[in-house]
PARO-795184 format. One line per 10 residues: their letters; for each residue y, x, z of N, C-alpha, C, O, CB. Coordinates in steps of 0.001 Angstrom, whole numbers. Each point is the difference from the previous one (the first is absolute). Glycine has a CB too. Layout:
<nodes>
a	Y/X/Z/Y/X/Z/Y/X/Z/Y/X/Z/Y/X/Z  ...
</nodes>
This chain:
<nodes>
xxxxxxxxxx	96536/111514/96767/1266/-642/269/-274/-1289/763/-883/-720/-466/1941/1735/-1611  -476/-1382/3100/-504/-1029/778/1095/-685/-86/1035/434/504/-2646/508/929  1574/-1969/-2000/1449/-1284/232/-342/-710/1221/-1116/-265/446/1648/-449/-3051  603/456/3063/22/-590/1379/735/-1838/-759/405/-310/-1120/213/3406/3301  -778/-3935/-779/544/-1258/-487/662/-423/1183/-645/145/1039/-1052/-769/-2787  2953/83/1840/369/-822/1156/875/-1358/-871/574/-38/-1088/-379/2439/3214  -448/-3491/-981/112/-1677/-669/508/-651/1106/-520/-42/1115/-1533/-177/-2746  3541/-509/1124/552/-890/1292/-570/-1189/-754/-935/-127/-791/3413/1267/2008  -1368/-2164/-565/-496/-1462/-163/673/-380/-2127/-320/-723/-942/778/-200/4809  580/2009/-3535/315/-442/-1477/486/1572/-943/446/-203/-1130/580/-2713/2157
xxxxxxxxxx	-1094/3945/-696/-190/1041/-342/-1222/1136/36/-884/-97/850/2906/-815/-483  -2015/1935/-1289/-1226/937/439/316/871/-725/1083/68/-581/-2884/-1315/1153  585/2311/-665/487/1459/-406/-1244/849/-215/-859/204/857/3070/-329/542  -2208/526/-2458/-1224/1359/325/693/1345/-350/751/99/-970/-3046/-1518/186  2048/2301/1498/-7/954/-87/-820/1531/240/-1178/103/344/2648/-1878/-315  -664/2746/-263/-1016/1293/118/972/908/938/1205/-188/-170/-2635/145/-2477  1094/871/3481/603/991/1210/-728/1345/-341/-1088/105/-565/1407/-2008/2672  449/2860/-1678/-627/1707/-16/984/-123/1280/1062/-601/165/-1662/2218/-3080  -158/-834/3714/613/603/951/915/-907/508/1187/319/78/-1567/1746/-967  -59/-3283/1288/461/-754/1105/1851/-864/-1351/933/-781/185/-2373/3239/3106
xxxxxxxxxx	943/-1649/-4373/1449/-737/-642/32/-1222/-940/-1067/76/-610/1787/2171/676  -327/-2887/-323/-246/-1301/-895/544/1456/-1733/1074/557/-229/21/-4072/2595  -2399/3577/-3105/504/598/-1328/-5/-963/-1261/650/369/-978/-1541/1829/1886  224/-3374/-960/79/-1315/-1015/-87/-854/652/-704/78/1007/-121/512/-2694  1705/-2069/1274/-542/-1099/225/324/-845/-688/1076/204/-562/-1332/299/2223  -402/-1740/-1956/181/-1137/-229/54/-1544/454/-1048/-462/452/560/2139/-1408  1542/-2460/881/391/-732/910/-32/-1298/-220/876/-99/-860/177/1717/1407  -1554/-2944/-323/-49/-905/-870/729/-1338/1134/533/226/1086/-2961/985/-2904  2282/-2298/1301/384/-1346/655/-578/-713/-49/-267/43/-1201/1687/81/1035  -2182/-1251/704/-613/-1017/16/599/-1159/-586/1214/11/205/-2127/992/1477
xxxxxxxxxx	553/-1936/-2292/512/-1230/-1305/-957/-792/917/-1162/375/-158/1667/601/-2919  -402/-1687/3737/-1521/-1182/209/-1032/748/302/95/1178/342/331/-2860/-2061  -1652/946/1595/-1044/481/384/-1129/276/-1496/-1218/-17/-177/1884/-1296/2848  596/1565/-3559/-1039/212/-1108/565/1396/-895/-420/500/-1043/-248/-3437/877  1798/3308/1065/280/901/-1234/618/1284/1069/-247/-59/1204/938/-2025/-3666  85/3169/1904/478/1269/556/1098/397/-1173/-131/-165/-1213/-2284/957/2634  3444/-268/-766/922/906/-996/115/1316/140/583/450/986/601/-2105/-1121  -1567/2246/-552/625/1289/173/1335/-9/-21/476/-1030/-477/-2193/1919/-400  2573/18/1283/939/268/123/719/991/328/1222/-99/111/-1817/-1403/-115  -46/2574/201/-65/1677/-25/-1722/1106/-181/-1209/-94/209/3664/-639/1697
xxxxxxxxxx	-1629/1508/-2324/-882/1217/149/963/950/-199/871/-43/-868/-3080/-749/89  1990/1906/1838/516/1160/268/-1177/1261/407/-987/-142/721/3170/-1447/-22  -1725/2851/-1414/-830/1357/-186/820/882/514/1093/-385/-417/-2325/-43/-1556  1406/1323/2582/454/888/908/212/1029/-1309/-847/70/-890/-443/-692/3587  2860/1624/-2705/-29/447/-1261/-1239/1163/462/-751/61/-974/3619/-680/-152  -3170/1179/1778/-882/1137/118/-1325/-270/-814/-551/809/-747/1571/-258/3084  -1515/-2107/-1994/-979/-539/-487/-127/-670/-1472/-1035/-189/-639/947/110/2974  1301/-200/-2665/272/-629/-1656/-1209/639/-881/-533/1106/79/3489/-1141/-3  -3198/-1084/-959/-1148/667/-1239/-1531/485/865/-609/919/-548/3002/397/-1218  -2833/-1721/2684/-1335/136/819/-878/-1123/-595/-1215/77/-178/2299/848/2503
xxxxxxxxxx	-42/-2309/-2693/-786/-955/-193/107/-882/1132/-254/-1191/-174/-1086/2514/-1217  1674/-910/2504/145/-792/983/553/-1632/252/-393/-845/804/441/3205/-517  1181/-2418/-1473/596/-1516/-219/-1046/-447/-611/-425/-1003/574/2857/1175/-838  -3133/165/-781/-999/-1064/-690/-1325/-295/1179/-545/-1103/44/1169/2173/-2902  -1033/76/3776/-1156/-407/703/216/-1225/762/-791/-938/98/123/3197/5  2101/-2128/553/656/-1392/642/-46/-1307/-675/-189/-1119/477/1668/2582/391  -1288/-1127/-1946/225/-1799/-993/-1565/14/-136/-522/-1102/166/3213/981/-2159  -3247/814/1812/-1751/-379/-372/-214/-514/1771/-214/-1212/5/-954/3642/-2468  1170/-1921/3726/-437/-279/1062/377/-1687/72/-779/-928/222/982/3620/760  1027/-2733/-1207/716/-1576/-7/-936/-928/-998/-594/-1031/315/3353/1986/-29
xxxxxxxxxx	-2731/-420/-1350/-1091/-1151/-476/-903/-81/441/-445/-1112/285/897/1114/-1789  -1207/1259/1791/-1791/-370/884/116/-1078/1126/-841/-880/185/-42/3565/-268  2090/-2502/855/1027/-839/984/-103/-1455/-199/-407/-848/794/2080/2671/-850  -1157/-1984/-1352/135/-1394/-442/-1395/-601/-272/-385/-1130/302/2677/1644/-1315  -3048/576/312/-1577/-782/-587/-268/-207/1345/152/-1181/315/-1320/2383/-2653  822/-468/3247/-454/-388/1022/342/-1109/862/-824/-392/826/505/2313/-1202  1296/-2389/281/834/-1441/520/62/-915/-401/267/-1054/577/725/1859/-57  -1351/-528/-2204/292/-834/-681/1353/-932/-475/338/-1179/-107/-2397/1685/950  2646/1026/-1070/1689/-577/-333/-2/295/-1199/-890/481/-701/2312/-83/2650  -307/-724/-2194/992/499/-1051/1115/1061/463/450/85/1143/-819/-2385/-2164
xxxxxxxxxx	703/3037/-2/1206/1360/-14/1080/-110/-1036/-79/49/-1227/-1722/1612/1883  2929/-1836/220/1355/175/-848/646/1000/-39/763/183/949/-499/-1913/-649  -314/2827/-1469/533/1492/594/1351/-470/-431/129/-73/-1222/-2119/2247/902  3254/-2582/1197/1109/445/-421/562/1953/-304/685/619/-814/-520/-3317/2159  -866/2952/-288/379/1382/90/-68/885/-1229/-1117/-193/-479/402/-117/2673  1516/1373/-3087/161/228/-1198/-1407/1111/-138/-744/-73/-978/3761/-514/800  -3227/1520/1213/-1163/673/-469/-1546/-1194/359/-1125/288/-409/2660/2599/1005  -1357/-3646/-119/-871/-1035/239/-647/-499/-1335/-1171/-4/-381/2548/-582/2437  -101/125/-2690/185/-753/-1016/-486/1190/-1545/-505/-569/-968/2742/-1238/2685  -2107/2795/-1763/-643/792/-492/-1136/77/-377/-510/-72/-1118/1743/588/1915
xxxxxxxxxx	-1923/-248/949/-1671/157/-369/-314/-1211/75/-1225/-12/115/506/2108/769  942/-2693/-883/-558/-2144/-70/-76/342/-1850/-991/130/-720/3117/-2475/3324  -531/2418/-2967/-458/160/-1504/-802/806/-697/-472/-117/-1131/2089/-517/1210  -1751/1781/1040/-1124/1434/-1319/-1476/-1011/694/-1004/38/-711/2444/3924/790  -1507/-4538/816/-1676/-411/299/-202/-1665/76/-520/-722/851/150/3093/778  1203/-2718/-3265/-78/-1802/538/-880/-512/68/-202/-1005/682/1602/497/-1382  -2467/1304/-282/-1320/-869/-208/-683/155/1228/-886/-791/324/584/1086/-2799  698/822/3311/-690/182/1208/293/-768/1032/-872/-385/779/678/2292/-1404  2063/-2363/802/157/-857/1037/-71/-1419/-431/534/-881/675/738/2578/412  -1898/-1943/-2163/356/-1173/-618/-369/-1458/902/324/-1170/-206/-697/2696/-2089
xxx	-457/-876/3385/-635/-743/818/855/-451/918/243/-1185/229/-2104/2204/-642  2388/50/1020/998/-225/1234/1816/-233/-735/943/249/752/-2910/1715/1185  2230/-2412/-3310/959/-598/-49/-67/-1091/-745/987/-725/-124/-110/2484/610
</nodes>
């Protein structure tokens, strides 16, 4: 599964494509230069239950460690796996 990433000056996005189509993504916002919001994730119904929304919120944090931010999942399935893996993001919130 290859996630792709694209980043404006105050938005960004990763996502995954089959066949030239956007089938998940996740969408975040920039806060300063220290933090990111999530603020969507979307799964294509064909694709639902692949796992695909959680690979996205894990890519975003590798995202953040790597930047050295912080992550605000407003987003409700965001906000989910933040809670099933706190001890895991405990870093990046």
């Amino acid at each position: 599964m290859d996630i792709q990433h694209e980043e404006s000056n105050t938005k960004g996005a990763f996502f995954i494509e089959k066949d030239g189509n956007r089938i998940a993504e996740m969408t975040y916002s920039k806060n300063g230069d220290y933090r990111i919001i999530i603020d969507h994730t979307e799964v294509s119904d064909a694709h639902k239950g692949e796992g695909l929304g959680k690979a996205l919120v894990f890519r975003g944090v590798e995202y953040a460690r790597e930047h050295n931010l912080k992550v605000l999942p407003l987003c409700p399935y965001a906000r989910v796996v933040f809670r099933r893996h706190k001890d895991e993001f405990s870093d990046v919130t």
